[in-house]
VOGU-3710 file (C-alpha; in Angstrom, 3 decimals, decimal comma):
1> xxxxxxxxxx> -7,077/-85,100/13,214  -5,097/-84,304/10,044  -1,671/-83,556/12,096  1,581/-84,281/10,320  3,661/-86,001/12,518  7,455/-85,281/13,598  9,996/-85,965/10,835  12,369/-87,564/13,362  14,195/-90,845/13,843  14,888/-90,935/10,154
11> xxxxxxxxxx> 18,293/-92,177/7,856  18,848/-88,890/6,572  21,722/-90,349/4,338  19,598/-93,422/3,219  16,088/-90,955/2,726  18,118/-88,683/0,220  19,012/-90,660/-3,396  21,290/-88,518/-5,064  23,418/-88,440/-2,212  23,388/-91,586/-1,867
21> xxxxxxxxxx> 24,109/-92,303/-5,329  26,934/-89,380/-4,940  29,055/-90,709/-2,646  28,907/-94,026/-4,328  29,767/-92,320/-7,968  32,713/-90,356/-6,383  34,665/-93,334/-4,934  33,193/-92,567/-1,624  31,025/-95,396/-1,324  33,968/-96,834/0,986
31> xxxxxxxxxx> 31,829/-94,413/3,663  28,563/-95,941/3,303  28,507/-97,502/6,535  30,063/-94,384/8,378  27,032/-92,245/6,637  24,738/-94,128/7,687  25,247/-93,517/10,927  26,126/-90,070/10,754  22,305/-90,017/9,230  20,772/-92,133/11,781
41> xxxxxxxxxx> 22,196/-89,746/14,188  20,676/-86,645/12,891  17,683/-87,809/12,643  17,237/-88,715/15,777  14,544/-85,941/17,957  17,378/-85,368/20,282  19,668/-84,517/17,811  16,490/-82,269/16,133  16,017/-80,346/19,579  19,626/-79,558/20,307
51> xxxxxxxxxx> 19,201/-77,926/16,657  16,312/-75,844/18,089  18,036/-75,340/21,178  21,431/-74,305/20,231  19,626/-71,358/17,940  17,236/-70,046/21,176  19,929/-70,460/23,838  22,202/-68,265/21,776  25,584/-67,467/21,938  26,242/-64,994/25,263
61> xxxxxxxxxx> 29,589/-62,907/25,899  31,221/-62,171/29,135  34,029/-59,498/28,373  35,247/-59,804/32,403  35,048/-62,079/35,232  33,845/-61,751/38,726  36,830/-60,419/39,603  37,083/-57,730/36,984  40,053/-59,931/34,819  39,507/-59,361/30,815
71> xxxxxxxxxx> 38,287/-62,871/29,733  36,762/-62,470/26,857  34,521/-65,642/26,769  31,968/-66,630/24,418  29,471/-68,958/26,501  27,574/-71,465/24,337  24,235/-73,437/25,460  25,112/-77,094/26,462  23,464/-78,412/23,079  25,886/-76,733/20,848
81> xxxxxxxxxx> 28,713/-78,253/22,730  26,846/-81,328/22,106  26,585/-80,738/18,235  29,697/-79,842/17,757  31,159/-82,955/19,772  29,411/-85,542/17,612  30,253/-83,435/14,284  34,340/-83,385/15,292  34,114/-87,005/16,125  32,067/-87,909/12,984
91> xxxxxxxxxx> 35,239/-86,041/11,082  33,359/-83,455/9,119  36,232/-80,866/9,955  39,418/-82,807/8,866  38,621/-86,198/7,867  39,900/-85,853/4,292  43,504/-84,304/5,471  43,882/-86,850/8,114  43,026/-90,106/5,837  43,857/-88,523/2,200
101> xxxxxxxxxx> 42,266/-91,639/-0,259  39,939/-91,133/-3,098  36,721/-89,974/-2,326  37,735/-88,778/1,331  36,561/-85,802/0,391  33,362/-86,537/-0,772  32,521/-88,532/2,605  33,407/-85,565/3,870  30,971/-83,182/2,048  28,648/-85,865/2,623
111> xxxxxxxxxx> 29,314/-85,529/6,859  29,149/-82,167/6,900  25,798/-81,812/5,065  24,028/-84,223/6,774  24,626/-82,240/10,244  24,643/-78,554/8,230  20,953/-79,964/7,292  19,731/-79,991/10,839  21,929/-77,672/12,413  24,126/-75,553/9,956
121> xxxxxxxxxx> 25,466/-72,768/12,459  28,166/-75,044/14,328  29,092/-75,813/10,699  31,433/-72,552/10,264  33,706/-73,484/12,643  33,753/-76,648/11,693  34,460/-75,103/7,962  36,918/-73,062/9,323  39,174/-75,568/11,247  39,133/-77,599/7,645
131> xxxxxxxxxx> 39,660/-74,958/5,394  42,900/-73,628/7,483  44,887/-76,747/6,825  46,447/-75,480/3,957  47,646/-72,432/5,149  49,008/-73,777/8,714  51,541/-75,960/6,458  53,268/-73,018/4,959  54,700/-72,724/8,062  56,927/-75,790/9,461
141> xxxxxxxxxx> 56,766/-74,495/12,946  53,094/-73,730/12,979  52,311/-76,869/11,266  54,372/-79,181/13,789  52,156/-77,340/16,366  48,821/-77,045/15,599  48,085/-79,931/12,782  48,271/-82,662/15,319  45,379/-80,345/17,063  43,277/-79,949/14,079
151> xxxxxxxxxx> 43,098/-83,258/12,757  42,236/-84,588/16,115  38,169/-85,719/16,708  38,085/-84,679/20,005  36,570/-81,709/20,480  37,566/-79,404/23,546  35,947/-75,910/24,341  37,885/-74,857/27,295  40,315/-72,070/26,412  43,402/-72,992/27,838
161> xxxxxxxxxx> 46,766/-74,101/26,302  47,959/-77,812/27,109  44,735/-79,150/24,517  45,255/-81,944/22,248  42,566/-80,657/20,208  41,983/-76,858/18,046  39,176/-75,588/16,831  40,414/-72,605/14,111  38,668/-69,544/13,382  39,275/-66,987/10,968
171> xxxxxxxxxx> 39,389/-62,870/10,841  39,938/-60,752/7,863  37,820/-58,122/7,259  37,961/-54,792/8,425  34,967/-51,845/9,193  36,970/-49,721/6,311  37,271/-52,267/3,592  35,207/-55,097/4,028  35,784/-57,943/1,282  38,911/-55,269/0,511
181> xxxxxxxxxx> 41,714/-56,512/2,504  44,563/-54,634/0,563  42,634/-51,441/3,177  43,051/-53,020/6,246  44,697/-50,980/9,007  45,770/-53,327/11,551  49,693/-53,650/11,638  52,196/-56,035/12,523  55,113/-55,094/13,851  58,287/-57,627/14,490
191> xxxxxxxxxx> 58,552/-58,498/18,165  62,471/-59,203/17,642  62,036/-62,799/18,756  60,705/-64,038/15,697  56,658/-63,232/16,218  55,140/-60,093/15,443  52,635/-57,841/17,651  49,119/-57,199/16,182  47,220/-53,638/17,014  44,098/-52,804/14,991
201> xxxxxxxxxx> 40,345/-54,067/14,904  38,518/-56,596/12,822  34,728/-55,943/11,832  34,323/-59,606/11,288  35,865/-62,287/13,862  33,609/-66,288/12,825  33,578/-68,379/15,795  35,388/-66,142/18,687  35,571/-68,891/20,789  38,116/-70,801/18,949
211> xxxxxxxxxx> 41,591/-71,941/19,582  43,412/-69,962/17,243  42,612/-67,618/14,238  43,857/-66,738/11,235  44,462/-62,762/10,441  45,503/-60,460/8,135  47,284/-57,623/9,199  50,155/-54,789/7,859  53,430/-55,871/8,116  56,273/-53,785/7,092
221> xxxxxxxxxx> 56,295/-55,454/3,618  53,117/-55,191/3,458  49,756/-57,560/4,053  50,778/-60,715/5,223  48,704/-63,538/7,198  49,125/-64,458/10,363  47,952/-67,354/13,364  46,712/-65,410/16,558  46,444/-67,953/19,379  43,742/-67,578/22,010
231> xxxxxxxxxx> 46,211/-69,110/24,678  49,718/-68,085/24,542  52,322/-71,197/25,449  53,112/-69,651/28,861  48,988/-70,713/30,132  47,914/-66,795/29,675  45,750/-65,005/27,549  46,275/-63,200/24,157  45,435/-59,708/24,275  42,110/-60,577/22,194
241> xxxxxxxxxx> 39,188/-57,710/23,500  35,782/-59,071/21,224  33,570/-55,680/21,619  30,592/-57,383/21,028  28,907/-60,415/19,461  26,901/-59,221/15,975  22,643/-59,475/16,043  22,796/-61,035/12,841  19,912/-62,410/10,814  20,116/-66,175/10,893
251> xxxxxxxxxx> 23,168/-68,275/11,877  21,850/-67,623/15,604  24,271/-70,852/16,800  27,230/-69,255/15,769  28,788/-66,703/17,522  30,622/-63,535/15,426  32,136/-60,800/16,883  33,953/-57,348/16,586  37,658/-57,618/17,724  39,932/-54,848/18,867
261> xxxxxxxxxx> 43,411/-55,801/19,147  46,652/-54,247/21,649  49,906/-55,615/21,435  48,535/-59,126/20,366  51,164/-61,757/19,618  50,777/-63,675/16,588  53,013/-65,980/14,182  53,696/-65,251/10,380  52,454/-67,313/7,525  54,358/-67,352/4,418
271> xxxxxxxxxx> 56,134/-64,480/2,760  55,513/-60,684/4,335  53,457/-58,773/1,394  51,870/-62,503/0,132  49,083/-62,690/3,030  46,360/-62,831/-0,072  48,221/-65,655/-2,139  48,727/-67,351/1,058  45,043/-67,589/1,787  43,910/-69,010/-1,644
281> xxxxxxxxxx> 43,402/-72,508/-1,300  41,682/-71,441/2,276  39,163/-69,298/0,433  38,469/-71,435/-2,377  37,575/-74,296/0,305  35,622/-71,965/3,022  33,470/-71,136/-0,760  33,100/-75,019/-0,995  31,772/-75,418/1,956  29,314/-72,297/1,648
291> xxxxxxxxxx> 27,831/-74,356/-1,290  27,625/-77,461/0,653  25,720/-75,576/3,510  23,722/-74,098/0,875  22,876/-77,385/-0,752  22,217/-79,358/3,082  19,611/-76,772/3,650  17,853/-76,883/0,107  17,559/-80,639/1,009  15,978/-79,775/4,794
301> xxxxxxxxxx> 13,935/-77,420/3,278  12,843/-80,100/0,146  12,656/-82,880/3,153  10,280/-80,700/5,727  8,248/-79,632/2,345  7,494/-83,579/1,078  6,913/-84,869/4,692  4,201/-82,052/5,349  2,510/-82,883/1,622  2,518/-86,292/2,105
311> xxxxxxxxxx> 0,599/-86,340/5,273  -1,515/-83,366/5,239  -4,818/-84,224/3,401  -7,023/-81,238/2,239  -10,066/-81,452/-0,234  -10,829/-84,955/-0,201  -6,720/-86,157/-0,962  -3,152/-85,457/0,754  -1,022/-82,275/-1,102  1,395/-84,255/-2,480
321> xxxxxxxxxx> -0,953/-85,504/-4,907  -2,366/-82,466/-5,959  -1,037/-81,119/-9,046  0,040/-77,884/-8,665  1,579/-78,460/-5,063  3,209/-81,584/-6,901  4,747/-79,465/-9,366  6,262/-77,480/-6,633  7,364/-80,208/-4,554  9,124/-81,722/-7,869
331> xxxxxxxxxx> 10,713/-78,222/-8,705  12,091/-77,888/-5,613  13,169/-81,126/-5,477  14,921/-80,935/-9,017  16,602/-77,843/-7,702  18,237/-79,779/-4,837  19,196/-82,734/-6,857  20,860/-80,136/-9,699  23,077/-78,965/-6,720  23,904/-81,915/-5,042
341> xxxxxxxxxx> 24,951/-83,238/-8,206  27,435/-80,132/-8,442  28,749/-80,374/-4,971  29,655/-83,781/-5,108  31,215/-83,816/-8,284  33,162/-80,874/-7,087  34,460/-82,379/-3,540  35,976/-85,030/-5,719  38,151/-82,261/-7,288  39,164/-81,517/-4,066
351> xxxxxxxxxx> 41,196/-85,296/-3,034  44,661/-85,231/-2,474  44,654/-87,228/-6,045  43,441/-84,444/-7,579  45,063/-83,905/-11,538  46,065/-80,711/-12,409  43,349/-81,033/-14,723  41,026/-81,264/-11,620  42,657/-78,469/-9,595  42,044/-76,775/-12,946
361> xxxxxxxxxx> 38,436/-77,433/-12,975  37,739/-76,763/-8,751  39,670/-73,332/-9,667  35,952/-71,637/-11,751  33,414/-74,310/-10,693  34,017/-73,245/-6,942  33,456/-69,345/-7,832  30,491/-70,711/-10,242  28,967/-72,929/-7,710  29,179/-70,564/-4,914
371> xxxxxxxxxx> 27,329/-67,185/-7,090  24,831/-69,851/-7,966  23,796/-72,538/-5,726  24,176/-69,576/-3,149  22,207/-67,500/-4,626  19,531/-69,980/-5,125  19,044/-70,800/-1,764  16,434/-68,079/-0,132  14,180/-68,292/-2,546  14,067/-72,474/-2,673
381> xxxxxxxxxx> 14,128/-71,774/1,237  11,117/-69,697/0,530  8,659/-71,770/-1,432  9,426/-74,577/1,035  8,242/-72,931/3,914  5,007/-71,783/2,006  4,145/-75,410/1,340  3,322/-76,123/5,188  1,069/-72,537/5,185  1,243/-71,209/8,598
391> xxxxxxxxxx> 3,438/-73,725/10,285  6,020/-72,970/8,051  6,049/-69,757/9,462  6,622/-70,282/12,607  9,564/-70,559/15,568  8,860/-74,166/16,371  9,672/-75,614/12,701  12,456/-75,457/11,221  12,014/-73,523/8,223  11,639/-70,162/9,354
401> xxxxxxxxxx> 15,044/-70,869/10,750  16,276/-72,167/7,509  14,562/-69,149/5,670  17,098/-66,982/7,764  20,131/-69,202/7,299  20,149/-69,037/3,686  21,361/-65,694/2,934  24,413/-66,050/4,725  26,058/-68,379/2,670  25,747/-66,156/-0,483
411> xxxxxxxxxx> 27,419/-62,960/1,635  29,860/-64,617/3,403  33,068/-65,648/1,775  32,702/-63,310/-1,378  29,413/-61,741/-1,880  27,776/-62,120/-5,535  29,361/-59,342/-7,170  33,185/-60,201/-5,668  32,464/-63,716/-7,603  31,490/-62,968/-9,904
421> xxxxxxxxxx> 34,497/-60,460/-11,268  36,369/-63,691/-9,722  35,185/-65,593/-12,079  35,818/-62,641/-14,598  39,769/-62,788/-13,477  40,092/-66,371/-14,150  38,829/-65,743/-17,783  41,807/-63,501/-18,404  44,504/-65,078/-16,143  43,659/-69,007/-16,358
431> xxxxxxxxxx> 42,937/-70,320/-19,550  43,411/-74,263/-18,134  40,955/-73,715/-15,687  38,347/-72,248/-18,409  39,716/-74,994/-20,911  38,951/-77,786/-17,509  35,621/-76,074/-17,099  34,814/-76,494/-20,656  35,812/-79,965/-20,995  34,113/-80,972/-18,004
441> xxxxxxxxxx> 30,203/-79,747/-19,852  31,069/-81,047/-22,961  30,893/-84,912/-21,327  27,162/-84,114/-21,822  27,239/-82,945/-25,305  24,522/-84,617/-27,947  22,675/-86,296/-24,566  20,204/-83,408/-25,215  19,490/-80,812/-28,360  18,352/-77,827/-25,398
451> xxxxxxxxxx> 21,225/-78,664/-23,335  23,412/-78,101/-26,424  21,913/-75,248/-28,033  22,228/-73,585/-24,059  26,029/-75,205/-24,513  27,164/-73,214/-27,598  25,693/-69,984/-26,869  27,710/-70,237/-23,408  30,447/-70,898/-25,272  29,933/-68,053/-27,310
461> xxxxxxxxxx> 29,127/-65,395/-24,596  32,044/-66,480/-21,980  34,361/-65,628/-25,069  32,770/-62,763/-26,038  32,794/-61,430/-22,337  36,173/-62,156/-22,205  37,073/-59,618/-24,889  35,222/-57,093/-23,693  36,193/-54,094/-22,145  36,573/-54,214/-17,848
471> xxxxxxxxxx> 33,403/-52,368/-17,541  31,509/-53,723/-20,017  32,881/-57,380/-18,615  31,635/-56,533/-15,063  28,240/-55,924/-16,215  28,268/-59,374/-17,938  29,618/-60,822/-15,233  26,410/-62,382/-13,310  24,816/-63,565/-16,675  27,805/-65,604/-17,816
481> xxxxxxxxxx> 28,646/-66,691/-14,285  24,391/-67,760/-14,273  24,854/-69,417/-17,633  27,885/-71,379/-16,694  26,185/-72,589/-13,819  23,373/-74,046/-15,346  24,953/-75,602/-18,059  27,334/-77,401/-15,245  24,279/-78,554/-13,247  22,408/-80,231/-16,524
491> xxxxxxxxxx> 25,708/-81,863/-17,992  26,143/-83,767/-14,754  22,162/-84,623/-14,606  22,362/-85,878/-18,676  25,317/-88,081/-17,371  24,237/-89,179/-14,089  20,940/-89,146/-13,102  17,338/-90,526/-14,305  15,991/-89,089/-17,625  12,845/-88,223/-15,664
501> xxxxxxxxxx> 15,070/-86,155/-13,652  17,543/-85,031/-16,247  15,216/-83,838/-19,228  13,209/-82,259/-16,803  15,631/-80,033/-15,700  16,916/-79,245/-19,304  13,617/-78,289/-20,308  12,669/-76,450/-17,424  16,125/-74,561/-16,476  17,319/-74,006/-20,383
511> xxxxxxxxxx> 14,204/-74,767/-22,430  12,271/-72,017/-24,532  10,826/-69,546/-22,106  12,916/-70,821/-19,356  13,315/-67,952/-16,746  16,712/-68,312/-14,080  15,127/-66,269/-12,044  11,481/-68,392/-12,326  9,398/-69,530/-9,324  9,106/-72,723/-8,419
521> xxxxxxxxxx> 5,936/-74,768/-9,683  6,331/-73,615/-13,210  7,789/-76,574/-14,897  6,428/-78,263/-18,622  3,201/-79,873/-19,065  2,536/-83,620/-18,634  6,215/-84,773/-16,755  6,632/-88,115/-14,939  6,614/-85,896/-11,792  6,445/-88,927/-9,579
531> xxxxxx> 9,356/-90,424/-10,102  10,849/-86,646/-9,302  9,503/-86,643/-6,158  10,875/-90,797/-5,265  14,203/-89,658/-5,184  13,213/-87,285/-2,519
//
């Protein structure tokens, strides 16, 4: 009596509104159909246990073979393979590069967090093979090489070399300088034939199984990046020793590693002494996608929260109409719809149509969206789990898993702090990106007297911080970057969604006695709640 049943064989695409409504505003709604499936899919309970699966079978390394031959194998349970099949075929790696039209990049946001939502581990990879693109076509030879293999939707995880397919990975950091890469250690040295020969470590190595990587290392002009292939073209192996697989928190699906490397070969990428420059546009779009995981798992953990209120009766009526599990339900669901509304708006920036107006704008909201909606993330994670009491607590639902995935997406790919002096650097260096920024919230101005009130006195601080002194600008930094980011979600809510939705949000987020850092159930008295909670 009084069970909740499974959430399973569900649209996810069609059950979530502003998404939806999204794709459709961002000339995506070309997708719909393609969506819809992708949501069908998983939704399905099969799709649901391979999630569970692929995080309890987890990632296993064998270093040597029976016959004592280096190897260096990462072996992954069957229903990862399985995951990561149907996500490569679905596109949610390179659609966008491989048919550029508008909005290809916001059905590809859209792909990506409707399997990140059920399964978000496989998703770095994934993130990693779409995020390289840029930086394998500063190199002609690279690029006539591997792009045919990354934009393919096969998906492949033998390691051998005559593959149609490539899955990329990425490693940068180093035990001595973490986010620092100006101290790593690791050195390149010119083979003579045109390559170069790696020999260091690497602290970090995502998805060790991959094709290829992508490395910085010392050359003799300094750092420079490079593409380290698993597979050399002669069928044998890269000198690539992984040391051991990290016990991390969460992301149990995904495999990370500690590498050492010995006279491994590896190909240049751009200039010698540019390896940072040359990794921009990677970074900016591996920080994309870090808010689109975040934002896929606010909406599982919103989902899982509604489905358990509205079926779960206690004290004579279900939660959902109960009103102070109502006003959390609605919070969290506001909170989700706030950065939905952000992510989509922001994978239109990145289409191959893109203005340099919109490059502009991607340039801060990317650094402001990622400190943010990142940020944001345990905590919503959190007070979802809470709402199903002891269930939510445990192994065989998916929150507690969620509750562990969360954090990684604010630590990985710049940490708060490293943002948030990003964002600090862009003040000083690129006035059209804070001029694109600014133009983009005042599209909302006079929709609401709060919102503009919160407008002007962002206006006024990011100015004053920006004539500030360095220190006294650092310790700014995660205020402004906060205030930016909250101004950004409620211009796009004023101009795009409900008012029940909108005002709420404005009052609650930027109203008098509004707290950032608030928890979730405290919103303003006497709301149209209800039609909140529809749209979820």
């Amino acid at each position: 009596m009084n069970q909740v049943p499974p959430r399973v064989e569900l649209d996810e695409f069609a059950a979530n509104t502003a998404l939806v409504e999204g794709v459709d505003r961002y000339d995506a709604g070309w997708a719909s159909e393609h969506l819809h499936r992708v949501g069908r899919h998983v939704g399905t309970a099969a799709f649901q246990r391979d999630a569970e699966l692929a995080n309890t079978q987890t990632p296993q390394l064998h270093q040597y073979d029976r016959y004592g031959v280096r190897v260096d194998e990462v072996e992954y349970d069957e229903s990862y393979h399985r995951i990561m099949r149907a996500h490569i075929a679905e596109g949610g790696h390179t659609a966008a590069f491989a048919e550029p039209q508008p909005g290809a990049a916001v059905a590809r946001a859209a792909v990506f967090m409707l399997f990140a939502q059920v399964e978000p581990g496989h998703c770095c990879p994934v993130s990693m093979t779409h995020s390289a693109v840029p930086v394998l076509r500063k190199n002609a030879s690279v690029a006539e090489e591997w792009m045919p293999r990354v934009l393919s939707r096969d998906y492949d995880p033998e390691l051998r070399s005559a593959k149609s397919s490539a899955i990329l990975g990425m490693s940068m950091t180093e035990k001595q300088g973490g986010s620092d890469l100006r101290a790593n250690l690791t050195t390149a040295t010119p083979a003579g034939d045109g390559g170069y020969v790696l020999d260091g470590h690497k602290w970090f190595c995502s998805a060790p199984g991959s094709d290829a990587f992508l490395m910085t290392a010392q050359a003799p002009r300094g750092l420079s990046t490079f593409l380290v292939p698993r597979v050399l073209p002669d069928g044998t192996r890269n000198p690539f020793r992984i040391a051991r697989l990290k016990d991390k928190l969460g992301n149990r699906a995904n495999a990370s590693g500690e590498l050492e490397l010995e006279g491994t070969r590896a190909v240049l990428i751009g200039e010698e002494g540019r390896g940072v420059p040359v990794l921009i546009d990677m970074v900016q779009r591996t920080r994309f996608d870090t808010v689109l995981g975040t934002v896929a798992g606010m909406r599982q953990a919103t989902a899982e929260a509604l489905w358990h209120a509205r079926h779960r009766v206690a004290f004579g009526s279900t939660l959902v109409e109960q009103p102070a599990m109502t006003a959390v339900l609605a919070d969290l669901a506001l909170e989700t719809e706030a950065a939905t509304a952000v992510a989509l708006r922001l994978a239109r920036a990145f289409d191959d149509d893109a203005s340099e107006h919109e490059i502009a704008f991607r340039r801060l909201a990317t650094a402001v969206a990622k400190y943010w909606i990142c940020k944001r993330g345990p905590g919503h994670a959190y007070e979802a789990l809470e709402c199903l009491g002891g269930n939510g607590y445990a192994e065989n639902f998916p929150l507690a898993r969620r509750y562990r995935e969360q954090p990684v997406m604010a630590i990985w790919e710049g940490s708060g702090n490293v943002i948030a002096l990003d964002v600090l650097r862009a003040l000083g260096r690129e006035p059209d990106a804070v001029a694109a920024f600014e133009a983009e919230l005042a599209l909302a101005a006079g929709a609401h007297p709060v919102f503009d009130a919160h407008l002007a006195a962002t206006r006024e601080r990011l100015h004053a911080v920006a004539r500030m002194d360095a220190a006294d600008a650092a310790a700014s930094a995660r205020g402004l970057v906060a205030d930016l980011a909250l101004a950004l979600e409620a211009s796009l809510l004023l101009r795009s969604a409900p008012p029940a939705v909108a005002e709420l949000f404005v009052d609650a987020r930027l109203g008098e006695g509004a707290r950032h850092g608030h928890l979730y159930g405290d919103l303003p008295a006497r709301r149209d709640l209800a039609s909140v909670l529809e749209r979820s």
